[in-house]
C-alpha positions as CSV (number, residue, x, y, z in Angstrom):
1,X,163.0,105.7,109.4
2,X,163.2,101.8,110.4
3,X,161.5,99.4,108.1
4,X,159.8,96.8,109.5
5,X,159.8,93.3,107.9
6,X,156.7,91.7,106.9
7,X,154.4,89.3,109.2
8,X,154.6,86.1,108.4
9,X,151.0,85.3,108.5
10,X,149.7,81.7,109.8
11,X,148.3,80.1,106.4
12,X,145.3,78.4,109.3
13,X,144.0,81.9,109.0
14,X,142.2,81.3,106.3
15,X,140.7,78.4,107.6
16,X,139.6,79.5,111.2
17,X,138.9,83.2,111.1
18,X,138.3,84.5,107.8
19,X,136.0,81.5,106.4
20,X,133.9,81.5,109.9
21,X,133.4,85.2,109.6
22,X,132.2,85.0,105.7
23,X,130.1,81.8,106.4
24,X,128.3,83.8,109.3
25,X,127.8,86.5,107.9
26,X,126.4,85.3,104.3
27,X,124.3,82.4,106.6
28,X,122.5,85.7,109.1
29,X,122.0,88.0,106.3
30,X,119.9,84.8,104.5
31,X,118.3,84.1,108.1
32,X,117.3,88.3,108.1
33,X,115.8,88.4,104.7
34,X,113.3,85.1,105.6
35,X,112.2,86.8,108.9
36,X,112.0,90.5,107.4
37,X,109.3,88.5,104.9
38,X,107.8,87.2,107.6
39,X,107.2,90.6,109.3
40,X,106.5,92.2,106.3
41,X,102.3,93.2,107.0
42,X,100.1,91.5,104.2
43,X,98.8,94.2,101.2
44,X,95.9,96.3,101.8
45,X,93.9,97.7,99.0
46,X,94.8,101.7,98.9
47,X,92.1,104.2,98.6
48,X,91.3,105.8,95.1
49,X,91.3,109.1,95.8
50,X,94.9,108.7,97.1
51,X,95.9,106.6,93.7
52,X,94.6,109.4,91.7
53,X,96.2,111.8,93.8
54,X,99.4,110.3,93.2
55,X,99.1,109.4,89.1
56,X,98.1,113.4,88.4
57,X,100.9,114.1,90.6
58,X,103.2,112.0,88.5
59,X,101.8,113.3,85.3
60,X,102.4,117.0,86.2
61,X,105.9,116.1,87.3
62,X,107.1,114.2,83.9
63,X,105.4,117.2,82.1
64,X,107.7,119.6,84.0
65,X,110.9,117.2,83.3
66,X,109.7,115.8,79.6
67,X,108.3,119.3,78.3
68,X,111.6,120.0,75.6
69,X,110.7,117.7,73.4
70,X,107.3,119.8,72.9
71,X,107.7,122.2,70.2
72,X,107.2,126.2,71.3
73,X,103.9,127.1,69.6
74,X,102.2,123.3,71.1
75,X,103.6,124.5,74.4
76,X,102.1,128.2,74.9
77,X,99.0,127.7,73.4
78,X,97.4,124.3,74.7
79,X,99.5,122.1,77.2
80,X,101.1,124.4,79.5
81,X,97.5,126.3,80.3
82,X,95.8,123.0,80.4
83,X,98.3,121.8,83.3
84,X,97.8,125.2,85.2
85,X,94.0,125.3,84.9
86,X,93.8,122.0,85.7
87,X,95.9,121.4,88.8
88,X,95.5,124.9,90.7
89,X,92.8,123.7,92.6
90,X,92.1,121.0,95.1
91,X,90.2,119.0,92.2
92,X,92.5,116.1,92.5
93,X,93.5,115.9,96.2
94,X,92.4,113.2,98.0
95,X,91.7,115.1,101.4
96,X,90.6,118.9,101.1
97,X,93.0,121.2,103.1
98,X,91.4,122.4,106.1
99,X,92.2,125.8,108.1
100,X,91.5,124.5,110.9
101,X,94.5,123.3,113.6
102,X,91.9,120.8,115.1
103,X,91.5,119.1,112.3
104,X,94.9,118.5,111.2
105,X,96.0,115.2,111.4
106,X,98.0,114.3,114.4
107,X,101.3,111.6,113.3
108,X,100.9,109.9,117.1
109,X,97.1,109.0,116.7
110,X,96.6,107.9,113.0
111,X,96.0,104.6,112.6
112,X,98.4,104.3,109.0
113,X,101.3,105.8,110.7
114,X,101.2,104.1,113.8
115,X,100.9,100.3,111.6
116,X,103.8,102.3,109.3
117,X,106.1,103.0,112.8
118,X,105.7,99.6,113.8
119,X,106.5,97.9,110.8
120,X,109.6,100.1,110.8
121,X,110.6,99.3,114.8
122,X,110.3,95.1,113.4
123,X,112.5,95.8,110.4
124,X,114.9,98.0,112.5
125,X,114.9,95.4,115.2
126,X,115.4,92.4,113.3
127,X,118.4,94.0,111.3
128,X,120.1,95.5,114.4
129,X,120.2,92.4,116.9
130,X,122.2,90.3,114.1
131,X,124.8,92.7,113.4
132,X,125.3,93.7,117.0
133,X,125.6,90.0,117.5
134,X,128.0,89.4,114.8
135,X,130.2,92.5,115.7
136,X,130.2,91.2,119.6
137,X,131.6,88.0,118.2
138,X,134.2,89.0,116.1
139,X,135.5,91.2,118.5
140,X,135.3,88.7,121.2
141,X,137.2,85.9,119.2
142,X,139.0,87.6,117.0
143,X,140.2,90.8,118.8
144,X,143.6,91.8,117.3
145,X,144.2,89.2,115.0
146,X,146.1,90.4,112.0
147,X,144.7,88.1,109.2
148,X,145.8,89.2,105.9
149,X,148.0,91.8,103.7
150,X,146.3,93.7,101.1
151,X,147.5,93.5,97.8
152,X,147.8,97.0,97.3
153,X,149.6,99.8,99.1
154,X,146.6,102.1,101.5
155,X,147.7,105.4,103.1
156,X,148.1,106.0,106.9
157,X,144.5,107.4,107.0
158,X,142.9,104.1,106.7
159,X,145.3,102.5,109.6
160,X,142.6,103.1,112.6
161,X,139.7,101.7,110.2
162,X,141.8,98.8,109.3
163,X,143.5,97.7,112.2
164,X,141.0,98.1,114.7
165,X,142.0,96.9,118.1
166,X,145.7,96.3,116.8
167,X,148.1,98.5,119.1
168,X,151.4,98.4,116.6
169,X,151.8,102.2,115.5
170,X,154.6,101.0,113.2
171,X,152.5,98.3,111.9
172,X,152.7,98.7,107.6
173,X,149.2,100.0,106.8
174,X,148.6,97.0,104.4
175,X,148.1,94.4,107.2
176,X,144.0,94.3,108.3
177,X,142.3,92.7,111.3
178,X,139.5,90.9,111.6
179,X,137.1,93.7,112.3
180,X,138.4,95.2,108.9
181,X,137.1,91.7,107.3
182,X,134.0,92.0,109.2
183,X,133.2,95.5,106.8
184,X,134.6,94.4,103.6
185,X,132.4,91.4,104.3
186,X,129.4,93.5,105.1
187,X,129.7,95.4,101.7
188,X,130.9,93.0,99.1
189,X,128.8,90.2,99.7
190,X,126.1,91.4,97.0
191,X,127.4,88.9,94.6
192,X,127.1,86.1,96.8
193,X,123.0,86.8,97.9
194,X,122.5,87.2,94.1
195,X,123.2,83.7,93.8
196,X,121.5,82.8,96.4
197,X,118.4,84.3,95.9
198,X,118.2,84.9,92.2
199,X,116.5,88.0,93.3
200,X,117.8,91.9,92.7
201,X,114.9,93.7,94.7
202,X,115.6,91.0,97.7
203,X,119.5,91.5,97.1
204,X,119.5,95.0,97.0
205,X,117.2,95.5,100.0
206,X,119.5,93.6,101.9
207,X,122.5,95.2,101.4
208,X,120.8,98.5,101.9
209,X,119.6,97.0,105.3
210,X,122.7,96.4,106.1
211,X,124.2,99.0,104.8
212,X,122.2,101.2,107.3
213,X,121.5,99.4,110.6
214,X,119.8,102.6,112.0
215,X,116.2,103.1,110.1
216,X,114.2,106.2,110.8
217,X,110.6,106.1,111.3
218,X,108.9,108.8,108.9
219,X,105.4,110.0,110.6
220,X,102.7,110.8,108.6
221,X,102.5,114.3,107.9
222,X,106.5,115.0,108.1
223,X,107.0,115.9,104.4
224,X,105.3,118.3,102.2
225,X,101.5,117.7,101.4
226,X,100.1,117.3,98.1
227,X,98.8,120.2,97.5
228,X,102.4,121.9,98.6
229,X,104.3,119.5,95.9
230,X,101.0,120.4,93.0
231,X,102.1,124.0,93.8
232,X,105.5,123.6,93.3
233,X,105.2,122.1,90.3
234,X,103.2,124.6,88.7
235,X,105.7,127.3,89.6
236,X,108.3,125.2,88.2
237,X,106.0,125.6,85.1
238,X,105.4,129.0,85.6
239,X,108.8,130.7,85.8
240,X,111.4,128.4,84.1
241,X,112.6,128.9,81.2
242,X,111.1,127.1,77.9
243,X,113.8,126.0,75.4
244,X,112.2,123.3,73.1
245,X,115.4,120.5,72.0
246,X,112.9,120.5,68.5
247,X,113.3,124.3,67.8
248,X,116.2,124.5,65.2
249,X,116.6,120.7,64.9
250,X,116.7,121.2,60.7
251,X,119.0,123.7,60.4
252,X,120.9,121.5,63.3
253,X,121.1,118.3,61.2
254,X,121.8,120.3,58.0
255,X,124.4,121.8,59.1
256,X,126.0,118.8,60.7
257,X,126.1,116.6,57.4
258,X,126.6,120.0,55.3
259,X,130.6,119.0,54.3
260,X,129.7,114.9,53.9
């Protein structure tokens, strides 16, 4: 096999393609997170039979995840009842099932989903024009540029991912092009917004925005209902198996610190 000798890689690099590619970057993902708060619709007050809906909901759930620590007599005889009594019936759901197909409610015609699907077109908009801007610029002034060697040795698997418009098969793996810069920039710049904004919830929802470019709408009435989710809890409740972590913690400890 020939070896091929390294690049020598022009050190102006640095200064004309990988800097303007980081600057632009980090300067449109600040310029998305202003205008994603400016799109983002002002609070409305939530109705209180939905709240409730959702706290009881939440309660049964931590019971069904949280019930090990409850010793086995307190479980069968009070708490486990209670929570099967209590949320079999439509007591706590905030619209009563109906039977009837008419009645249903239709995704394309409610008013919540439709605000919810065009909040989601904004934020999918203003995330997708910058990065299809960026990634026609890069490609346009930068196509095949080799601008650095990695620092560590990457298999042949990576070489389509990381020299992207580069046509040298015999190329060494290790040399990236601009493109390649483009992604690493895309992922690793989390450090640099949390400077910036002194923010995590800000940081992190940008980098999963950008992360995925491509948001999905979700209608109303996609997932499961409540009273689907109350039922599944309760035969969660029902059929799996009890084993109390306070049963036998005693004989546990003694037995641990028996030789000390």
């Amino acid at each position: 096999m020939v070896s091929v000798p390294d690049l020598l890689l022009d050190p102006s690099i640095k200064l004309w393609v990988l800097l303007p590619i980081s600057i632009v970057m980090v300067l449109v993902g600040v310029l998305r997170t202003y205008i994603s708060m400016l799109l983002e619709p002002s609070p409305k007050l939530q109705d209180r039979k939905l709240i409730r809906e959702q706290q009881h909901l939440t309660r049964l759930r931590n019971y069904c995840n949280n019930r090990h620590v409850i010793t086995y007599s307190e479980e069968h005889t009070s708490k486990q009842g209670y929570f099967v009594v209590e949320y079999s019936g439509d007591k706590y759901l905030s619209q009563k099932p109906s039977t009837d197909p008419r009645q249903q409610p239709n995704p394309f015609t409610d008013a919540g989903a439709s605000d919810m699907m065009m909040q989601t077109m904004k934020a999918s908009f203003a995330n997708w024009v910058p990065q299809s801007v960026i990634m026609w610029w890069v490609n346009f002034f930068f196509k095949g540029y080799i601008i650095m060697k990695l620092p560590f040795d990457v298999t042949a698997n990576f070489k389509s991912m990381l020299q992207t418009s580069v046509n040298t098969p015999d190329l060494d793996t290790s040399y990236v092009s601009s493109v390649s810069w483009y992604f690493v920039n895309l992922l690793g710049l989390k450090s640099v917004y949390a400077l910036i904004f002194d923010d995590n919830d800000v940081v992190n929802k940008l980098m999963a925005q950008q992360q995925q470019p491509a948001i999905q709408p979700q209608l109303a009435g996609a997932g499961p209902t409540a009273q689907q989710m109350f039922r599944s809890q309760l035969e969660t409740l029902r059929i799996a198996p009890f084993q109390s972590c306070v049963t036998g913690s005693t004989d546990r400890l003694l037995k641990k610190y028996a030789n000390n």
